[in-house]
Wavefront OBJ file of the C-alpha trace (Angstrom):
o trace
v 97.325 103.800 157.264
v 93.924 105.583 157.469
v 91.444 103.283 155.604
v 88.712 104.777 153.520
v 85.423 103.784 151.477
v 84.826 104.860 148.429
v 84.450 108.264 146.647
v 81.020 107.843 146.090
v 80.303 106.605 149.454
v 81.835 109.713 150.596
v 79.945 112.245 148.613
v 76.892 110.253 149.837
v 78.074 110.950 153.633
v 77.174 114.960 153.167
v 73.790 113.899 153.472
v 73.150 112.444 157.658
v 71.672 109.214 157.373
v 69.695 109.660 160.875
v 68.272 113.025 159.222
v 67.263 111.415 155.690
v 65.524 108.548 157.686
v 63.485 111.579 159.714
v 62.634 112.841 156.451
v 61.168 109.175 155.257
v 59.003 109.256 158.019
v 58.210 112.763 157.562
v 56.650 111.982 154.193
v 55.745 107.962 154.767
v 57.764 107.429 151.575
v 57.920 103.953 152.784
v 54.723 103.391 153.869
v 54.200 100.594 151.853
v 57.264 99.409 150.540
v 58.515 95.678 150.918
v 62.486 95.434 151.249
v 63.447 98.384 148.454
v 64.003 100.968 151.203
v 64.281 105.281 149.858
v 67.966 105.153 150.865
v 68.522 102.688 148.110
v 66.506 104.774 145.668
v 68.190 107.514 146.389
v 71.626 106.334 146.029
v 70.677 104.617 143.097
v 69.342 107.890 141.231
v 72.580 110.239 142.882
v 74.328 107.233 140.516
v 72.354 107.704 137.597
v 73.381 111.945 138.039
v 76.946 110.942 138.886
v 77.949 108.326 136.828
v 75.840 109.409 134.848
v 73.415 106.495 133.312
v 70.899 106.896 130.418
v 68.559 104.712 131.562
v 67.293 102.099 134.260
v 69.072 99.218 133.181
v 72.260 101.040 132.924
v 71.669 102.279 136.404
v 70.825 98.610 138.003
v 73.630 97.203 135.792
v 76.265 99.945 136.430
v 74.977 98.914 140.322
v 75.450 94.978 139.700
v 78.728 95.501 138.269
v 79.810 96.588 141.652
v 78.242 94.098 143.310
v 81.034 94.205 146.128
v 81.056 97.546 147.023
v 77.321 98.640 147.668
v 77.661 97.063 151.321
v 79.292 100.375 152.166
v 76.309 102.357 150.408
v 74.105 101.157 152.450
v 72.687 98.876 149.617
v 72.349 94.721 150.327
v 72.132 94.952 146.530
v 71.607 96.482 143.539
v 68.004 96.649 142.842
v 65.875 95.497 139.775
v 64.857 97.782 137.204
v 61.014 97.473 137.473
v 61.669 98.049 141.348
v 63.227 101.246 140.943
v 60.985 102.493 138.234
v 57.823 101.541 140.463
v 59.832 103.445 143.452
v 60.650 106.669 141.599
v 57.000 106.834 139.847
v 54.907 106.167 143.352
v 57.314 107.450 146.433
v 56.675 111.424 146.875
v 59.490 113.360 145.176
v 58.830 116.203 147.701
v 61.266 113.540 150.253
v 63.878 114.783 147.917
v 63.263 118.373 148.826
v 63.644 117.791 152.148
v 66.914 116.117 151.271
v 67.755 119.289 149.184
v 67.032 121.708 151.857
v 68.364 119.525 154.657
v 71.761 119.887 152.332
v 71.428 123.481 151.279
v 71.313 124.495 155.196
v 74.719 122.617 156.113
v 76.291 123.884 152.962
v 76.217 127.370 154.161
v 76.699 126.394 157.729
v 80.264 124.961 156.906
v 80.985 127.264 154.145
v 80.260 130.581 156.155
v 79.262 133.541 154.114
v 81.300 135.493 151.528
v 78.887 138.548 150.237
v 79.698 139.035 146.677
v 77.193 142.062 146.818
v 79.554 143.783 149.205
v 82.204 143.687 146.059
v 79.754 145.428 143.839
v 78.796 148.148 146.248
v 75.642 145.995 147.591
v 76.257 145.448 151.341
v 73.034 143.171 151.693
v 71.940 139.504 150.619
v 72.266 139.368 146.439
v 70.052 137.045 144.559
v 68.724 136.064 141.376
v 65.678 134.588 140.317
v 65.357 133.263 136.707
v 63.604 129.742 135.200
v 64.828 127.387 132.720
v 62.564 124.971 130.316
v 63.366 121.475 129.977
v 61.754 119.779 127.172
v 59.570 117.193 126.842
v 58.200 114.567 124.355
v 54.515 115.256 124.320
v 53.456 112.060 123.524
v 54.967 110.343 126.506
v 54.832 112.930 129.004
v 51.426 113.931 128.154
v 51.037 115.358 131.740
v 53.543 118.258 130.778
v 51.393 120.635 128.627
v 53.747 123.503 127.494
v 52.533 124.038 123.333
v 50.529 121.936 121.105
v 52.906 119.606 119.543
v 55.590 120.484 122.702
v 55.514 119.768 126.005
v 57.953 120.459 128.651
v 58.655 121.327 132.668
v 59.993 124.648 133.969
v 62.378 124.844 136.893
v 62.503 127.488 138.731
v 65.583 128.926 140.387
v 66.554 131.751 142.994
v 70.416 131.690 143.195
v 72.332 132.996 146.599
v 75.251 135.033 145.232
v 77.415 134.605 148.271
v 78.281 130.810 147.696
v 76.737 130.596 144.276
v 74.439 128.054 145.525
v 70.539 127.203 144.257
v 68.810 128.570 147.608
v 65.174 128.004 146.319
v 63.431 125.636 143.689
v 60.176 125.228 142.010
v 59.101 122.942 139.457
v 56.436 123.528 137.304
v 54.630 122.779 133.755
v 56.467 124.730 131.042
v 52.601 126.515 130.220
v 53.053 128.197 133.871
v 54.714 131.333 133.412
v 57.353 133.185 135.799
v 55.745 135.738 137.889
v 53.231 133.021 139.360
v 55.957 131.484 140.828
v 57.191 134.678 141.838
v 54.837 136.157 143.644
v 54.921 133.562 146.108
v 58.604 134.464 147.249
v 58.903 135.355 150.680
v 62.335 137.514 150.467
v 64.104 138.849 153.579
v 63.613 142.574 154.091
v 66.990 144.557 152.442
v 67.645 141.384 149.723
v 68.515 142.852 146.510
v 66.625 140.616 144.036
v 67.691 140.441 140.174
v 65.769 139.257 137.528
v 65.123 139.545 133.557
v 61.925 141.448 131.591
v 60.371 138.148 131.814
v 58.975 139.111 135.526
v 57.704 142.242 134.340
v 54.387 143.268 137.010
v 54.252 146.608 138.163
v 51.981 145.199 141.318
v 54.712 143.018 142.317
v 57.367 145.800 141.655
v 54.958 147.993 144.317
v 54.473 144.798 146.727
v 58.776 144.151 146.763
v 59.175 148.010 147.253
v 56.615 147.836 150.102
v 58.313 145.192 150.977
v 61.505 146.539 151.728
v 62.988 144.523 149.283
v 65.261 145.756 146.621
v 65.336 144.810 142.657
v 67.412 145.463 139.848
v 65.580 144.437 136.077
v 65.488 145.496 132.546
v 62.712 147.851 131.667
v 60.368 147.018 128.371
v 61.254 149.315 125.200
v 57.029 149.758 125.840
v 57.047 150.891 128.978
v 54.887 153.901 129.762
v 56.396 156.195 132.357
v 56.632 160.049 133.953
v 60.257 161.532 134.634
v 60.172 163.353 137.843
v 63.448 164.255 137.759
v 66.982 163.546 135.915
v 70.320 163.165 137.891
v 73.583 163.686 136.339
v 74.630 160.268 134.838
v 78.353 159.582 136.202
v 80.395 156.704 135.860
v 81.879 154.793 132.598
v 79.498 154.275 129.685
v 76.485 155.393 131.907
v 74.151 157.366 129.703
v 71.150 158.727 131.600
v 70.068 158.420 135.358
v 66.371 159.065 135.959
v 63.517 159.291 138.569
v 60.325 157.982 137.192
v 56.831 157.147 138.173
v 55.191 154.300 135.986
v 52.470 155.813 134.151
v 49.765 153.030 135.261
v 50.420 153.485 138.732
v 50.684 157.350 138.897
v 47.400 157.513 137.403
v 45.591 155.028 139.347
v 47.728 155.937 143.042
v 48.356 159.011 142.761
v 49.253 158.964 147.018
v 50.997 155.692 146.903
v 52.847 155.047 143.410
v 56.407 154.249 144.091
v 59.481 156.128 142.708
v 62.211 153.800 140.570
v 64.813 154.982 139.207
v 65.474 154.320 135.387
v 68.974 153.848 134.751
v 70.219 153.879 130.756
v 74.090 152.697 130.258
v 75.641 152.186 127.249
v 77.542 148.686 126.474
v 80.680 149.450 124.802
v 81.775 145.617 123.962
v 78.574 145.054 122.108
v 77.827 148.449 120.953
v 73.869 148.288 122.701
v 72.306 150.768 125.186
v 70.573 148.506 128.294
v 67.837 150.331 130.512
v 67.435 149.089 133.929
v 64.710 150.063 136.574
v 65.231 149.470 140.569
v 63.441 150.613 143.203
v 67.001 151.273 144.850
v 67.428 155.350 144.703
v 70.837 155.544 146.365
v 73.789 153.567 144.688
v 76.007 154.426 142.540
v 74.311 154.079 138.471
v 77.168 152.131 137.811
v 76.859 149.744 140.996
v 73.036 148.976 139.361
v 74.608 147.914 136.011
v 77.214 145.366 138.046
v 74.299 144.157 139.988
v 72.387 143.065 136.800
v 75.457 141.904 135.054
v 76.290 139.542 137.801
v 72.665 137.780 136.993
v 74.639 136.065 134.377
v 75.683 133.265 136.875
v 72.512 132.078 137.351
v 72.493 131.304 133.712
v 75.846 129.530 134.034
v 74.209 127.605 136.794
v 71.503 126.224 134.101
v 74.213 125.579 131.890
v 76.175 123.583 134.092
v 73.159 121.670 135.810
v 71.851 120.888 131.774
v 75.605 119.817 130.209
v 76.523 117.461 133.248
v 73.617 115.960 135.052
v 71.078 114.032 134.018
v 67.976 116.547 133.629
v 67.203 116.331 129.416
v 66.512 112.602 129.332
v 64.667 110.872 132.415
v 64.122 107.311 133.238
v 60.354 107.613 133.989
v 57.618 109.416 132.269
v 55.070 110.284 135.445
v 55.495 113.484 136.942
v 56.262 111.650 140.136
v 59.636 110.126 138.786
v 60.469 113.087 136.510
v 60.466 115.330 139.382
v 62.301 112.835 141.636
v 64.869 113.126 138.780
v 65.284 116.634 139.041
v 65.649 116.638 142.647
v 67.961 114.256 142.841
v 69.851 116.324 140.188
v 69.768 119.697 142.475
v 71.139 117.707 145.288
v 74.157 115.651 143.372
v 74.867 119.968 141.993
v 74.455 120.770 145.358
v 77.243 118.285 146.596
v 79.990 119.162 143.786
v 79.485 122.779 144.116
v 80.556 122.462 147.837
v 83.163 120.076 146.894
v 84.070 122.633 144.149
v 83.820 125.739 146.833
v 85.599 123.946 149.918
v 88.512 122.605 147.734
v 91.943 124.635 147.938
v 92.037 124.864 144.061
v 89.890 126.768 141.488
v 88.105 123.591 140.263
v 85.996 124.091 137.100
v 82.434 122.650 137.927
v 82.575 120.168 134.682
v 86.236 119.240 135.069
v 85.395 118.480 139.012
v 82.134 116.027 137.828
v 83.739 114.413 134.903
v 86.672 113.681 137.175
v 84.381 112.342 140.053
v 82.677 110.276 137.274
v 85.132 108.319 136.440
v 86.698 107.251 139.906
v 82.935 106.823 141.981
v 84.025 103.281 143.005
v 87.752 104.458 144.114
v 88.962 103.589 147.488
v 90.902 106.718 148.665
v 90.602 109.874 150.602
v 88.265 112.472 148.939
v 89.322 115.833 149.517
v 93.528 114.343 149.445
v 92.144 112.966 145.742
v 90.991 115.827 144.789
v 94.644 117.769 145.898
v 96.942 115.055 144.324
v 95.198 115.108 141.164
v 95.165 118.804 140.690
v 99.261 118.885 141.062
v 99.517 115.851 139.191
v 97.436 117.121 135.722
v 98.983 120.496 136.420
v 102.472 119.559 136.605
v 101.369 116.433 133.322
v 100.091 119.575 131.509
v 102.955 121.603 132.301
v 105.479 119.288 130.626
v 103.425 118.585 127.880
v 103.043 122.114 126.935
v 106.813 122.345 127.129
v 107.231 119.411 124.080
v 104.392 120.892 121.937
v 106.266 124.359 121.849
v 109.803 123.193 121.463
v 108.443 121.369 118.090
v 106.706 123.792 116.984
v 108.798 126.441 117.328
v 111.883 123.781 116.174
v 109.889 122.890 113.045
v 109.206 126.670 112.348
v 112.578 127.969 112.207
v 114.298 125.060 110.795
v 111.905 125.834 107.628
v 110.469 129.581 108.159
v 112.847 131.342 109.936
v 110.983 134.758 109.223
v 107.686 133.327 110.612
v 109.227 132.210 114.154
v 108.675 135.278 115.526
v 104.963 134.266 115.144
v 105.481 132.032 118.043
v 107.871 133.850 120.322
v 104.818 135.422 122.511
v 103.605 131.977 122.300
v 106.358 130.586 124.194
v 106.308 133.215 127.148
v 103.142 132.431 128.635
v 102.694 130.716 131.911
v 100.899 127.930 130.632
v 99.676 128.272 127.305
v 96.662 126.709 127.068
v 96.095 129.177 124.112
v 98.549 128.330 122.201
v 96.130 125.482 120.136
v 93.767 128.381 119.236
v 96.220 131.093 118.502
v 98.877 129.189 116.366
v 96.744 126.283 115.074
v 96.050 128.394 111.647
v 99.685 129.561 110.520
v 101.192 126.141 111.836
v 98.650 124.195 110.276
v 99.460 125.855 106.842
v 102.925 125.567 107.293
v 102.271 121.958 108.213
v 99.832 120.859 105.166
v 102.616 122.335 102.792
v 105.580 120.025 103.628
v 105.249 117.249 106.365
v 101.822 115.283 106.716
v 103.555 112.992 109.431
v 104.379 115.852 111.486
v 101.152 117.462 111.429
v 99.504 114.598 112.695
v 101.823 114.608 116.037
v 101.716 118.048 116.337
v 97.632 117.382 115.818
v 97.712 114.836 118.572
v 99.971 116.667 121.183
v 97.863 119.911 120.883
v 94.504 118.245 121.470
v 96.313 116.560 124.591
v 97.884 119.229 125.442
v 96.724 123.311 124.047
v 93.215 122.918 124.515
l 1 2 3 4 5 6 7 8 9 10 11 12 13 14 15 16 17 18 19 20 21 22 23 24 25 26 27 28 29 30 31 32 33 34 35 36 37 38 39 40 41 42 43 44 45 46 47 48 49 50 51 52 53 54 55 56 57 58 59 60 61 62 63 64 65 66 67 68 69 70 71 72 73 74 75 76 77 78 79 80 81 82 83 84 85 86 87 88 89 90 91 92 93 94 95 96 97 98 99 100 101 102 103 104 105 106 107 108 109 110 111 112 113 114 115 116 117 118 119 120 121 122 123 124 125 126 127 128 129 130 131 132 133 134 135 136 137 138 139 140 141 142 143 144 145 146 147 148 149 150 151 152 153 154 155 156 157 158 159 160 161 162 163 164 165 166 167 168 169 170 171 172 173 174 175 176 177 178 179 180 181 182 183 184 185 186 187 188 189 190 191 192 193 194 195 196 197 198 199 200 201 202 203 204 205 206 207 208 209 210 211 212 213 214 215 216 217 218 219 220 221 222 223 224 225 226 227 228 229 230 231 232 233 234 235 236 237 238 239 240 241 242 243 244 245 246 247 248 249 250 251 252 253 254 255 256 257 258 259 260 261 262 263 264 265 266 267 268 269 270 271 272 273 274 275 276 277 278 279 280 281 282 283 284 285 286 287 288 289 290 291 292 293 294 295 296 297 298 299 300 301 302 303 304 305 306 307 308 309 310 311 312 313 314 315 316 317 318 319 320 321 322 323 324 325 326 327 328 329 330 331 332 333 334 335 336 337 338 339 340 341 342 343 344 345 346 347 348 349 350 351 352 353 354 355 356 357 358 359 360 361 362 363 364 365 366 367 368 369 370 371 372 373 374 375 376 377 378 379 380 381 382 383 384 385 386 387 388 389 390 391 392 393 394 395 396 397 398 399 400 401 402 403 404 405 406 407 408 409 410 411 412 413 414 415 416 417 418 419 420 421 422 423 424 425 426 427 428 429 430 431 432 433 434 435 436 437 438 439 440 441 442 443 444 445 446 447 448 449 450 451
């Protein structure tokens, strides 16, 4: 029988031990510490994302209460709270960078490359650069000016669109704005770079042209500019496809203003008209719009990162220990997402954490966990759905037989998992009228079971 450590010990083995040591030295994170080595602090924080834990003495405690199995972690013990909270506000966060780019570069090693842009017409690296703010108390983290009764931290993110991973990461005060950060990007030549209105700067636009490097944004409603020439607009809902010169630039370069193209298209689901301009002068007008649509997942990726780690509360108030936080945060997101990417089923990235969080301390095989229990919920789920239709569709004819038709469709779909949301309101009134006893059952198997 093939023996195994636990889950947690094996999400920690992504990360070479030899190579996070180099890193220590790199940055003398341990240059003057006395037994509490950075391996310990950083397993200790990749709990507090994981597990996840509010605050330091649910970390040390949730630590202590598996007293027995830290041996394998590569922790004698668990440590004490004022021990970790000294290591996280004095030990250099930018270790955990390291870690995070150490990580990043075997990700894509093992994963190979998939080019999404190639999909959508693009046949070059796709990415997206957006920021997020996180907010702050401004009375504790006084160090975080943002507003005058507000304070906060922005992180800043450049997503790769072939694994969906964060490739690049900033983090700043939430009073720094965007386009400082991005003007220090260093992009391969031939990237295709997509961003909001928020990194509006017609010198940077003329430094990525010059550049060689491609962007797709939304133009201002403001924006002052020459049309040197229209092209017919083809494609579904595109609605003008234009040659332009910004006005600023024409007038003060006459010889070396760059041509974008402005391209107008016309959303039909929510009934708007979105402008984009791109230096790119040769795809397809409707190739543009599914460039800057797929910017959305970089939005998803702040979404996920805020709902399931631990980045809104923080167990230290210096900048030191907030950013630590946040590090440690990109590198537990980094792990999942390859968990979530390598696995052989379409894991949701908040089913695949909250699942990991509850069996960190297991004793089995990861990636044969992570098969079994797919086959096992689906096939749980399956059944389920099964006994939730037959009643309801058992209760509805026995008592309104010209209503079952309602849930015929119902019953032919593969799974169902609409079935709470689509019948809840006609069963429910059918329900309230005549059997309280059964509504509660039915009440119960649908939340197990519909949605």
């Amino acid at each position: 029988m093939k023996r195994v450590c636990s889950i947690f010990s094996q999400i920690l083995q992504l990360i070479p031990r030899d190579r996070f040591e180099a890193a220590v030295k790199q940055h003398q994170a341990e240059r003057h510490a006395r037994g509490f080595s950075s391996w310990g602090q950083f397993v200790a924080m990749m709990f507090c994302q994981l597990a996840p834990a509010k605050s330091l003495r649910e970390i040390t405690e949730g630590l202590q209460a598996s007293e027995g199995k830290l041996r394998h972690l590569g922790l004698p013990e668990a440590p004490a709270r004022s021990t970790l909270a000294y290591a996280n506000s004095h030990r250099p966060w930018q270790l955990f960078e390291t870690v995070f780019v150490q990580l990043l570069a075997d990700c894509q090693k093992r994963l190979g490359v998939a080019k999404v842009g190639s999909k959508l017409g693009w046949p070059g690296k796709l990415v997206s650069l957006d920021a997020t703010v996180i907010d702050l108390c401004a009375a504790v983290f006084d160090w975080a000016q943002f507003r005058t009764t507000k304070g906060a931290v922005k992180l800043h993110l450049l997503l790769d669109h072939d694994e969906y991973l964060p490739s690049y990461a900033v983090i700043t005060e939430g009073k720094v704005h965007e386009i400082q950060v991005a003007r220090k990007l260093k992009l391969q030549r031939g990237t295709m770079l997509v961003f909001d209105r928020g990194y509006t700067d017609y010198d940077w636009f003329q430094r990525l042209t010059e550049e060689g490097v491609h962007f797709v944004t939304r133009l201002k409603d403001n924006a002052a500019y020459i049309v040197v020439e229209r092209r017919r607009a083809s494609g579904e809902g595109m609605r003008a496809d234009e040659i332009i010169m910004l006005e600023k630039q024409a007038r003060s370069q006459v010889d070396t203003a760059p041509f974008l193209r402005r391209v107008r298209y016309r959303d039909e689901a929510t009934q708007r008209d979105l402008v984009f301009l791109t230096n790119q002068l040769e795809l397809p007008a409707t190739t543009i719009a599914a460039l800057y649509k797929e910017r959305w997942q970089i939005e998803l990726l702040f979404k996920a990162l805020k709902q399931n780690l631990r980045v809104k509360t923080f167990v230290g108030t210096t900048a030191n220990a907030l950013k630590t936080q946040i590090w440690t945060a990109l590198i537990a997101l980094l792990a999942v997402k390859f968990l979530q990417l390598q696995a052989k089923f379409p894991w949701s990235l908040s089913r695949l954490i909250s699942l990991l969080r509850q069996q960190l301390f297991v004793y089995r095989d990861l990636w044969r966990w992570i098969e079994v229990t797919v086959r096992a919920t689906a096939a749980t789920n399956y059944r389920g759905l099964f006994t939730v239709t037959h009643r309801l569709a058992s209760l509805t004819i026995r008592k309104y037989p010209t209503q079952f038709h309602a849930l015929q469709e119902f019953r032919l779909l593969p799974f169902g998992f609409n079935i709470a949301g689509s019948c809840s309101q006609l069963i429910w009134t059918l329900v309230r009228q005549n059997n309280k006893k059964q509504e509660g059952a039915l009440f119960t198997d649908l939340r197990r079971y519909g949605g």
